[in-house]
TORNUBA-530373 format. One line per field, with one value per residue (C-alpha): residue in three letters; chain; x, y, z. Coordinates in pm, 1 decimal. Layout:
<sites>
vexti <- (ala_...)
torlum <- (A_...)
X <- (X_...)
Y <- (Y_...)
Z <- (Z_...)
</sites>
This chain:
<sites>
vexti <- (unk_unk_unk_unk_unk_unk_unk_unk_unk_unk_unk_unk_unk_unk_unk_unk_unk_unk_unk_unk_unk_unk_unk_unk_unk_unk_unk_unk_unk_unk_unk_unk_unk_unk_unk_unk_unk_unk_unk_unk_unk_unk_unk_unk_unk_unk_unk_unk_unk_unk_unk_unk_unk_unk_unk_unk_unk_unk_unk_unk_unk_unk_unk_unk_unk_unk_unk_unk_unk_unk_unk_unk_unk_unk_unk_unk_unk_unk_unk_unk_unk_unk_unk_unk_unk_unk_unk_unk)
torlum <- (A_A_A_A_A_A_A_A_A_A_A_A_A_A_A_A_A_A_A_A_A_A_A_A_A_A_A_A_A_A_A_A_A_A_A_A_A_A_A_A_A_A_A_A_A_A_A_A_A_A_A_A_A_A_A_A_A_A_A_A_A_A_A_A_A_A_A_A_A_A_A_A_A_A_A_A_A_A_A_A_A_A_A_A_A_A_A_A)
X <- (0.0_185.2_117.3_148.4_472.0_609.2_443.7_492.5_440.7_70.5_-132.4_-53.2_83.6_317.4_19.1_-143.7_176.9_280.9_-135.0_-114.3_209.0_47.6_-263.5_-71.6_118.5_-166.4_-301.8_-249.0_-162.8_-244.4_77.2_-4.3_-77.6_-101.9_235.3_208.1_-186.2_-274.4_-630.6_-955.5_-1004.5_-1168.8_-997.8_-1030.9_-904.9_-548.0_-517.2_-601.7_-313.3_-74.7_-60.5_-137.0_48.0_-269.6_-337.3_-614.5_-851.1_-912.0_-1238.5_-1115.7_-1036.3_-674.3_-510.8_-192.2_-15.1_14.0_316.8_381.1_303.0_-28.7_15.3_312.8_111.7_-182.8_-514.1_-652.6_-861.1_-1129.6_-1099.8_-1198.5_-1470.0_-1667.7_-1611.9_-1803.6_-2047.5_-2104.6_-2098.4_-2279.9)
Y <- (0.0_340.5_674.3_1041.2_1069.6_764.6_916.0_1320.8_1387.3_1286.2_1542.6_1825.5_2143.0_2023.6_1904.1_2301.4_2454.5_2256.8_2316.7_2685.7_2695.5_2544.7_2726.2_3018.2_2947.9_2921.2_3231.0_3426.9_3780.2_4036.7_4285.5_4662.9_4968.8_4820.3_4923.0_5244.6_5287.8_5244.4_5044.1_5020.2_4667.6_4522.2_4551.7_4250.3_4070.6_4296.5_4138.8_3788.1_3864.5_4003.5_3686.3_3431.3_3594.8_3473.0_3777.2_4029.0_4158.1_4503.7_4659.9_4760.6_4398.5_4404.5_4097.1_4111.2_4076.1_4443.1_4497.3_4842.9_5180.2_5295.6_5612.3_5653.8_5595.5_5809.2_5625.2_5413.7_5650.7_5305.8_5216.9_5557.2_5605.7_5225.8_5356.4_5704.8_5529.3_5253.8_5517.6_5828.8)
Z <- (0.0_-83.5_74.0_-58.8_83.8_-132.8_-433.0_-364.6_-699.7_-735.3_-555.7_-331.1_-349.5_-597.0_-872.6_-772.6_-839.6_-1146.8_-1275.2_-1222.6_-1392.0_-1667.9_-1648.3_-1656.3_-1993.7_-2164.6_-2098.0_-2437.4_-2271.4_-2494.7_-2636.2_-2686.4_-2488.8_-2197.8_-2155.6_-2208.8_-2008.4_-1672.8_-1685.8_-1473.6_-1345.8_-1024.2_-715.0_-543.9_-905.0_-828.5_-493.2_-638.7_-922.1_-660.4_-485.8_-759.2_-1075.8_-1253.0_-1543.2_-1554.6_-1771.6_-1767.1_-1858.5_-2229.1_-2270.7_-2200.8_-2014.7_-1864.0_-1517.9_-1313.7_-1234.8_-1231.1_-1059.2_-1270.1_-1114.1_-1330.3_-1636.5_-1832.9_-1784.4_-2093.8_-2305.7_-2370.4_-2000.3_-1906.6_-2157.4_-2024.4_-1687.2_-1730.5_-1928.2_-1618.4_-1339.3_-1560.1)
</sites>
């Protein structure tokens, strides 16, 4: 009879990690402006990001993984313009 110790690799934090890993590669993140903008998008999906790395989608459609000061950035004009329309 084995247990999860003799077989570490089949379950566990190890299968999560190696499953996010994955899950993460095959997220298609999106190149453009998104480099250039800083974008609206949820709060509570930045905190989820910040400790998973898992990308977000902002509310122009753009997907990547923050990284950066937005306040250093000009806010997307399309971001801006769904968020006035939402709010307004």
């Amino acid at each position: 009879m084995s247990t999860p110790l003799d077989s570490p690799d089949q379950g566990g934090v190890a299968t999560l990690d190696r499953e996010l890993e994955e899950l993460l590669n095959e997220e298609n993140l999106e190149p453009g402006d998104h480099e250039r903008f800083s974008h609206y998008v949820k709060k509570d999906k930045i905190l989820e990001s910040a400790i998973s790395g898992k990308p977000v989608r902002a509310l122009c459609g753009k997907k990547w993984t923050p990284g950066r000061d937005p306040e250093k950035f000009p806010i997307c004009p399309t971001c801006k313009e769904i968020y006035e329309s939402m709010v307004g």
